[in-house]
Backbone as CSV, one residue per row, in Angstrom:
resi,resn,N_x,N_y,N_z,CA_x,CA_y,CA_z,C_x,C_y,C_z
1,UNK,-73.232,-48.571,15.947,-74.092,-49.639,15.472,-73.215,-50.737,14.876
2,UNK,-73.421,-52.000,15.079,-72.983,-53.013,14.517,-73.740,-53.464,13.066
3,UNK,-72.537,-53.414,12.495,-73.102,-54.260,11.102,-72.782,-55.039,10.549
4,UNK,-73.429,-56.042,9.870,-72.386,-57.107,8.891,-73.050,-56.831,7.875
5,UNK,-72.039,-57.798,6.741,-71.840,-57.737,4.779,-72.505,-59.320,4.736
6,UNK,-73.445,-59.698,3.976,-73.722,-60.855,4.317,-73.850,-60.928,2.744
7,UNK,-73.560,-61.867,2.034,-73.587,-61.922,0.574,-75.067,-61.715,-0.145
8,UNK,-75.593,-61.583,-1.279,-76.652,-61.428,-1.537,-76.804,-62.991,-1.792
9,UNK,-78.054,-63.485,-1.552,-78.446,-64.768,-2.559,-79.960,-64.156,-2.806
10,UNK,-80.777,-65.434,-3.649,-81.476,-65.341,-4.506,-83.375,-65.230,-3.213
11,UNK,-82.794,-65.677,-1.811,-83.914,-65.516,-0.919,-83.941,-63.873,-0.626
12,UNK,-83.014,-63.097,-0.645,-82.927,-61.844,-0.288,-83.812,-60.874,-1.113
13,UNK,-84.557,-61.463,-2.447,-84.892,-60.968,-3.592,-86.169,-60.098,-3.121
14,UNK,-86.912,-60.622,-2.155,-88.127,-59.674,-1.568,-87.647,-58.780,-0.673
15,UNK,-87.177,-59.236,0.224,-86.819,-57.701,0.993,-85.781,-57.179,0.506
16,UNK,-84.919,-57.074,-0.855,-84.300,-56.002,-1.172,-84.729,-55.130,-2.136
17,UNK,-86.029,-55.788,-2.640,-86.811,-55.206,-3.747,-87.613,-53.722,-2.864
18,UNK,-88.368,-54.831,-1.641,-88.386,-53.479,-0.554,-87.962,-52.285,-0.180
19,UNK,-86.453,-53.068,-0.225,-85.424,-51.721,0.822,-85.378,-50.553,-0.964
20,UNK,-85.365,-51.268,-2.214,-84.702,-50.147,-2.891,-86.285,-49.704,-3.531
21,UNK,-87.358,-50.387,-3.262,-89.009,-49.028,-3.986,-88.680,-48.277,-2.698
22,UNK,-88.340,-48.702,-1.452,-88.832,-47.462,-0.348,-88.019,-46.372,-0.542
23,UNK,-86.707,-46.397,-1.342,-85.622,-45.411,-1.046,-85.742,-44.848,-2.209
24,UNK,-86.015,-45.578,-3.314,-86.080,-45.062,-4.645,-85.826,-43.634,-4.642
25,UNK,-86.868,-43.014,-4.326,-86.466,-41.157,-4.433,-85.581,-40.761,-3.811
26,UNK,-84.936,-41.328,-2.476,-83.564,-40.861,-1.845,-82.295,-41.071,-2.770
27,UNK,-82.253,-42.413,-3.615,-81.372,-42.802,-4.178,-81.547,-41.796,-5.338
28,UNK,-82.747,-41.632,-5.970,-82.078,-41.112,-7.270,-81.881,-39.344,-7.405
29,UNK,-81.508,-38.654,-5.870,-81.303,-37.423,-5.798,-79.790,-37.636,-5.875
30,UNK,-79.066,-38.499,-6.063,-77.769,-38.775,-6.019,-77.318,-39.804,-7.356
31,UNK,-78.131,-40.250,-7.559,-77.488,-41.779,-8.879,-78.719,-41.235,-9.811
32,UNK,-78.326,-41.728,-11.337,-78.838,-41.801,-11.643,-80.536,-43.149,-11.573
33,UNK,-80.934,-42.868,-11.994,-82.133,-43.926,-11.893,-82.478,-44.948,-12.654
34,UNK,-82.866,-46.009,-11.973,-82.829,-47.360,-12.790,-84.084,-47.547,-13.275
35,UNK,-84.670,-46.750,-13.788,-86.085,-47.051,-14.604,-87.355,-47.390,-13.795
36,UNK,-88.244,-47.135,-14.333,-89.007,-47.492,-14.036,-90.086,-49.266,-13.822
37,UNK,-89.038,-49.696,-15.264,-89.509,-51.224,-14.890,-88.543,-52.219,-13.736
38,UNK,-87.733,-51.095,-13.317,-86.569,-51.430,-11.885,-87.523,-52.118,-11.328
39,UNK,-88.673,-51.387,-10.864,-89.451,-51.148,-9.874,-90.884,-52.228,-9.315
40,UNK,-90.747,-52.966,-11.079,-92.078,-53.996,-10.966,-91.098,-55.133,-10.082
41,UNK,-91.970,-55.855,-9.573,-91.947,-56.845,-8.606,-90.406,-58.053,-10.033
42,UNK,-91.504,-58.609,-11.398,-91.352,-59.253,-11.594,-89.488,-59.201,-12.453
43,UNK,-89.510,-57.689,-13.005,-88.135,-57.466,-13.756,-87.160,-57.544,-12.373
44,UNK,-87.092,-56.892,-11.143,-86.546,-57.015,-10.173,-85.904,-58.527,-10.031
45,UNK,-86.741,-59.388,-9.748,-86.605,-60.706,-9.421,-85.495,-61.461,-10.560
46,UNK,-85.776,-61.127,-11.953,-84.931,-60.999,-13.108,-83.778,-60.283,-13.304
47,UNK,-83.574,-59.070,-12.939,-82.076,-58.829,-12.682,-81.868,-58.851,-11.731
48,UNK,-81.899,-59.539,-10.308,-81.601,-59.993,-9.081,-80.702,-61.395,-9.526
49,UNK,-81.776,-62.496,-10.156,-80.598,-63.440,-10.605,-79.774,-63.237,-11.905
50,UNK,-80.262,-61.848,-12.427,-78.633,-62.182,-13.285,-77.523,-61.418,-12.686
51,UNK,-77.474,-60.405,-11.782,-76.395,-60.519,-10.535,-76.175,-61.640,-9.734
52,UNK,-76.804,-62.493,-9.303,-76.446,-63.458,-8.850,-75.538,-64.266,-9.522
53,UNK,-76.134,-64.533,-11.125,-74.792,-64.787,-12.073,-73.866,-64.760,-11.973
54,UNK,-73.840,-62.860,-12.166,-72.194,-62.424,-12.358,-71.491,-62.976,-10.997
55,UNK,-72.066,-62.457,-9.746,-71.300,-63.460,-8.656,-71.094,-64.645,-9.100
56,UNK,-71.857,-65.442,-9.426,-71.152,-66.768,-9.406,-70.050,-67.101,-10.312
57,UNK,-70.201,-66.054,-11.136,-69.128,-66.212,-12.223,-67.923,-65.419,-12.037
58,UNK,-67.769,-64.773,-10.623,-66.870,-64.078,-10.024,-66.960,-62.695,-10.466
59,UNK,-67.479,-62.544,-11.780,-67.150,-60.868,-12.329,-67.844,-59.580,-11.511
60,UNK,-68.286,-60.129,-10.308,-69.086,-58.837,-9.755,-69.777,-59.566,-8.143
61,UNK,-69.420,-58.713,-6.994,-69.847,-59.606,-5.821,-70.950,-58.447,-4.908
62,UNK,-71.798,-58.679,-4.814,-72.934,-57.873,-3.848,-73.456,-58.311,-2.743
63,UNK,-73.092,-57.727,-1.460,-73.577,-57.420,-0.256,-74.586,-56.320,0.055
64,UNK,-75.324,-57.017,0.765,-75.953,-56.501,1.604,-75.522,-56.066,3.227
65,UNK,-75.930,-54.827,3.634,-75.623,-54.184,4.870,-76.499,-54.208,5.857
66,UNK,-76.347,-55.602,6.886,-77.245,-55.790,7.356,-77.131,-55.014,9.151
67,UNK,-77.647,-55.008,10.159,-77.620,-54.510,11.419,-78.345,-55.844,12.675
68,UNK,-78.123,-55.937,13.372,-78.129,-57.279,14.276,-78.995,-57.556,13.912
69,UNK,-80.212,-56.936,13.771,-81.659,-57.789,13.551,-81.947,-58.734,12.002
70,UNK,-81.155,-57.837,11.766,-80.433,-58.876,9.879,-81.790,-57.656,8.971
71,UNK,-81.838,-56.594,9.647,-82.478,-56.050,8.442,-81.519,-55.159,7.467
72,UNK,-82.051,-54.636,6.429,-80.770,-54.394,5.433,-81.341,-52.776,5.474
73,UNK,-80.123,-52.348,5.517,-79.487,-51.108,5.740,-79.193,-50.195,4.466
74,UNK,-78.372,-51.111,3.597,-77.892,-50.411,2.654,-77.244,-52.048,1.840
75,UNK,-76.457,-51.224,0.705,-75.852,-52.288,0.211,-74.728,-51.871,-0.183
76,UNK,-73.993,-52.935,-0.515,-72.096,-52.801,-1.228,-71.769,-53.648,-2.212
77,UNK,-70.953,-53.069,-3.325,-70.431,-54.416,-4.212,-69.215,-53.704,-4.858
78,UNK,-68.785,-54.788,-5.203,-67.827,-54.509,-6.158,-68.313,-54.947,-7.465
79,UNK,-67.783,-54.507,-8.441,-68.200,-54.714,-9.650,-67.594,-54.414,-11.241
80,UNK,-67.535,-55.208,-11.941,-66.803,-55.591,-12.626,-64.744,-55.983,-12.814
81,UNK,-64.784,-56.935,-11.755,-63.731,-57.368,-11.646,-63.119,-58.052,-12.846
82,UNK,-61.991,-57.248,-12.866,-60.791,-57.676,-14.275,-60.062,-58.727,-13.550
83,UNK,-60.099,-59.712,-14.022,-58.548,-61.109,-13.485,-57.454,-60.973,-13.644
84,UNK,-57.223,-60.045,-14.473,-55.798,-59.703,-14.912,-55.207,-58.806,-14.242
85,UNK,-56.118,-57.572,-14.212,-55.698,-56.802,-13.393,-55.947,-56.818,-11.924
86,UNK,-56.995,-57.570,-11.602,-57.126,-57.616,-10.458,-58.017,-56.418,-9.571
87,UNK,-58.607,-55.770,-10.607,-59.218,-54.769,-10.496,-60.552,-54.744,-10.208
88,UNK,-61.413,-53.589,-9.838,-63.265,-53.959,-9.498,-63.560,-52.517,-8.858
89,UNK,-64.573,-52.134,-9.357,-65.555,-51.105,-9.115,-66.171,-51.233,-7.660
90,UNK,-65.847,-50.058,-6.983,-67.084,-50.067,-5.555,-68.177,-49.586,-5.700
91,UNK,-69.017,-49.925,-5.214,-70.793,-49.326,-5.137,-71.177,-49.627,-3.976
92,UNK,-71.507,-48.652,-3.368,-72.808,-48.871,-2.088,-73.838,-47.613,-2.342
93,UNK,-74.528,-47.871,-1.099,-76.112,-47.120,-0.665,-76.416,-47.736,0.365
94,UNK,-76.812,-46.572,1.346,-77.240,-46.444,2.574,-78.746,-46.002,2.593
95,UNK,-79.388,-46.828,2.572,-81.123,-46.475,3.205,-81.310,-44.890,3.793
96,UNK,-82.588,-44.726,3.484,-82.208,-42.616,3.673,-82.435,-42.601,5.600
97,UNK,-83.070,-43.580,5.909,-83.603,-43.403,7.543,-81.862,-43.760,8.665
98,UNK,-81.006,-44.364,7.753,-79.618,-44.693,8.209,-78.402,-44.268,7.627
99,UNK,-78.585,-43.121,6.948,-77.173,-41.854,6.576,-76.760,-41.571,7.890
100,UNK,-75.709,-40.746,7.604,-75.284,-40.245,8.587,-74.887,-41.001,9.916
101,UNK,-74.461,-42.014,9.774,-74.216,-43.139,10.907,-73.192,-43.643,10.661
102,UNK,-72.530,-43.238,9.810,-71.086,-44.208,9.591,-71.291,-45.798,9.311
103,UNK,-72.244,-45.703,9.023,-72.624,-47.178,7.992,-71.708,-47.357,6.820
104,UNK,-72.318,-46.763,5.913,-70.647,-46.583,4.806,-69.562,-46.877,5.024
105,UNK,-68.966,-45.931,6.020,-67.334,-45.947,6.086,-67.466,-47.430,6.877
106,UNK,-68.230,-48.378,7.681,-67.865,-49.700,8.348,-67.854,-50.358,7.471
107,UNK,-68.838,-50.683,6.562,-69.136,-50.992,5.492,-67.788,-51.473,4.252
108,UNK,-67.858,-50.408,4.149,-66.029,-49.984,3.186,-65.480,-50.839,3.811
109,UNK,-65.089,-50.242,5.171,-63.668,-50.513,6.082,-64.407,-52.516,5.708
110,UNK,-65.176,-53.118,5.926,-65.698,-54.444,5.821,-65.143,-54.897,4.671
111,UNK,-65.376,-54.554,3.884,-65.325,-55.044,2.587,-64.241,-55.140,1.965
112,UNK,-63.192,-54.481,2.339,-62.319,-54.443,2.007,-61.478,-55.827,2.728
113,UNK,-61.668,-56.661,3.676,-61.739,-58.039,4.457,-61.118,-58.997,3.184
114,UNK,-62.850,-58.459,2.662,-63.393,-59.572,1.938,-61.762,-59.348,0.252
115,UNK,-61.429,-58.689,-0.019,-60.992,-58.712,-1.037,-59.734,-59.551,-1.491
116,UNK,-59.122,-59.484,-0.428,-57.780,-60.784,-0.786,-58.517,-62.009,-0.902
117,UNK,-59.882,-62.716,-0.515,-60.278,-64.123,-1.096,-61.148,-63.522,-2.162
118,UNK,-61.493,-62.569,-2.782,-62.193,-62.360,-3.972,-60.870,-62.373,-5.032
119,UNK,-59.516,-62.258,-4.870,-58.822,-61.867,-5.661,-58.688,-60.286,-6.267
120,UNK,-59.070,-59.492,-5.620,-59.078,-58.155,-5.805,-57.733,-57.363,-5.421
121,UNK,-57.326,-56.872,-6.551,-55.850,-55.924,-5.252,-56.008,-54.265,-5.319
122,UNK,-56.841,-54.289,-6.247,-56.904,-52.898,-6.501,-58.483,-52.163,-6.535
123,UNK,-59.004,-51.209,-5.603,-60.806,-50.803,-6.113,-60.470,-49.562,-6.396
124,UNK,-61.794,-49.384,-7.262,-61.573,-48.172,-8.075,-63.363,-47.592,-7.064
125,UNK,-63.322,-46.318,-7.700,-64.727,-45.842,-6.811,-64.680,-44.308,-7.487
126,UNK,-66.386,-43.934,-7.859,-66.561,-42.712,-8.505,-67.551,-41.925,-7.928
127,UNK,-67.429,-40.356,-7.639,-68.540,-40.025,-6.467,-68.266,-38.675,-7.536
128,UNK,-69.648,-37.998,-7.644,-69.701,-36.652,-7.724,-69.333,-35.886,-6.905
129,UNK,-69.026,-34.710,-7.786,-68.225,-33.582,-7.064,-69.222,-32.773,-5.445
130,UNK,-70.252,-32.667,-6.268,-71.025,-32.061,-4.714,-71.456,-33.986,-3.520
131,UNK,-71.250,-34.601,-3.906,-71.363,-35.886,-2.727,-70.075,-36.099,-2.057
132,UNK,-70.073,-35.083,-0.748,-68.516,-34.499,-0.167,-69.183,-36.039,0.800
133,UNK,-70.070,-36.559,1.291,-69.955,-37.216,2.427,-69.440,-38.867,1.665
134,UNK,-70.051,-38.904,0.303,-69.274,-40.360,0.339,-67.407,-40.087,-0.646
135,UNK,-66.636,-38.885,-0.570,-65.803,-38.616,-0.594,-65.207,-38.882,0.556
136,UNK,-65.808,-38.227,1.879,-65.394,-38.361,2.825,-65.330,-40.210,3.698
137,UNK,-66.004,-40.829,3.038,-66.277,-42.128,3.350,-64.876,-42.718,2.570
138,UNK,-64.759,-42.556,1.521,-63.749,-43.228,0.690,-62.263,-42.679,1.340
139,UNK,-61.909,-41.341,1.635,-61.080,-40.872,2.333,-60.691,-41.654,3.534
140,UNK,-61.836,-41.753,4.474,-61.102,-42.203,5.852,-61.130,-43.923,5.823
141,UNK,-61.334,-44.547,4.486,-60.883,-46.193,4.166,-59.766,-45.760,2.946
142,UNK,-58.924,-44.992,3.113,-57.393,-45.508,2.709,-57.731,-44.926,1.243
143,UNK,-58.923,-44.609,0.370,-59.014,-44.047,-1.014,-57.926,-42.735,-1.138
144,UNK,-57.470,-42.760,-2.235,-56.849,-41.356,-2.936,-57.806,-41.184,-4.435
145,UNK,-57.400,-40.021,-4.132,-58.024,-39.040,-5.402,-57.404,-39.526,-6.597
146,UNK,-57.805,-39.795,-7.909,-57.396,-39.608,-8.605,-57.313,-38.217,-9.561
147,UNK,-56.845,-38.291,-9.986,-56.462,-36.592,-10.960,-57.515,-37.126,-12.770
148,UNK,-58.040,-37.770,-12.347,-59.205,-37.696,-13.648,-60.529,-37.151,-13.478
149,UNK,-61.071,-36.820,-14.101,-62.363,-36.948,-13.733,-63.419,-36.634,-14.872
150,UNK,-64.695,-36.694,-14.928,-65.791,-37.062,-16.084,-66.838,-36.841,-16.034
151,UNK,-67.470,-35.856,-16.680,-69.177,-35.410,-16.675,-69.896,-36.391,-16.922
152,UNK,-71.258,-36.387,-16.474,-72.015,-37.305,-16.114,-73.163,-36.548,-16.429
153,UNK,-74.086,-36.920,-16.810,-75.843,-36.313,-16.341,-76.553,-37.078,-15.512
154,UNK,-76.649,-36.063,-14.537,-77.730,-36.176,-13.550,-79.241,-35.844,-13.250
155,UNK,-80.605,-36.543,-13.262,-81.426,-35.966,-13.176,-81.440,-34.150,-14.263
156,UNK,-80.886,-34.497,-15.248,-80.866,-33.302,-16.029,-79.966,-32.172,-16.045
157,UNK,-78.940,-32.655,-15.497,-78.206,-31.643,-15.123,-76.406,-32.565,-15.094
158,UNK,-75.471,-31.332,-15.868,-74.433,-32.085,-15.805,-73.455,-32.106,-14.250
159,UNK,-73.170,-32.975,-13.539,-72.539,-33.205,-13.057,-70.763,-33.431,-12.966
160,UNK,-69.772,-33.466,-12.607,-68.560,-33.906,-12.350,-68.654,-35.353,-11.583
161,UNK,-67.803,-36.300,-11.960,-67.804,-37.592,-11.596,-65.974,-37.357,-10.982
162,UNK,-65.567,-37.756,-9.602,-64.171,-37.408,-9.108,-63.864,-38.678,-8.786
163,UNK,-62.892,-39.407,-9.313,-62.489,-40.599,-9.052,-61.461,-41.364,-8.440
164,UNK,-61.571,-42.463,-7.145,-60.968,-42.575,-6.225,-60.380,-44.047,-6.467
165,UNK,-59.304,-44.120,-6.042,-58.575,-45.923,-6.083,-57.951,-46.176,-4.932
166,UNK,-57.461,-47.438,-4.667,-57.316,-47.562,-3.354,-56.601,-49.114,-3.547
167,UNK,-55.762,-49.102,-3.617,-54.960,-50.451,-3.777,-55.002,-51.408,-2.203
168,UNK,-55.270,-52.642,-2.397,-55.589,-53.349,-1.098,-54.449,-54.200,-0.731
């Protein structure tokens, strides 16, 4: 499948509000969960542009994962980029009807394009210990393991957080 990273802007705000009530329960068997007022139409629309912000203010950049027809798939960002260091957090999610497709790993492998004009040299990336497939995603785009790692609660339950970097 072909995909592109198409930046988020502020028209994307309805159909991504879409893509994340429909997945909601897929996503939060894996992440924790973004509340319940995530979910109203109107707070959505409200932290939609204050990510848009942080993009504009460089500290954080979000894509969307789109497929020829330009519907969205999943999403990617980096997030919280240091200037100094040159540093930034990865995040994605893959829609539950499009796992297992190597969306992710193109995705990654994409984004990583984008990082010498973001000013990025270094991503950092954190996956629980039982989420072997987006381990395995970070693996075959150039990630190493780091030797740290950090409990987390999950849906009620403690988790291991295993953490990956990947200098660009």
């Amino acid at each position: 499948m072909n995909i592109q990273l198409q930046a988020c802007t502020a028209q994307d705000a309805d159909e991504l509000f879409a893509f994340e009530r429909d997945n909601r329960r897929y996503f939060e068997q894996s992440i924790p969960s973004r509340g319940d007022d995530y979910y109203e139409p109107e707070t959505f629309r409200e932290r939609h542009a204050s990510l848009l912000q942080e993009q504009l203010d460089g500290k954080s950049f979000f894509f969307l994962i789109k497929n020829e027809t330009g519907s969205i798939l999943g999403r990617i960002n980096l997030v919280d980029r240091h200037p100094i260091t040159k540093r930034a957090e990865l995040g994605y999610r893959i829609g539950r009807l499009n796992t297992g497709k190597g969306i992710a790993t193109q995705a990654v492998r994409l984004l990583m394009e984008y990082c010498p004009a973001l000013d990025i040299q270094e991503i950092q990336a954190k996956t629980t210990d039982g989420n072997t497939a987006s381990q395995i995603i970070l693996s075959r785009n150039g990630f190493k393991r780091v030797n740290e790692e950090e409990t987390a609660e999950l849906n009620g339950q403690q988790v291991t957080l295993i953490q990956f970097k990947r200098i660009v």
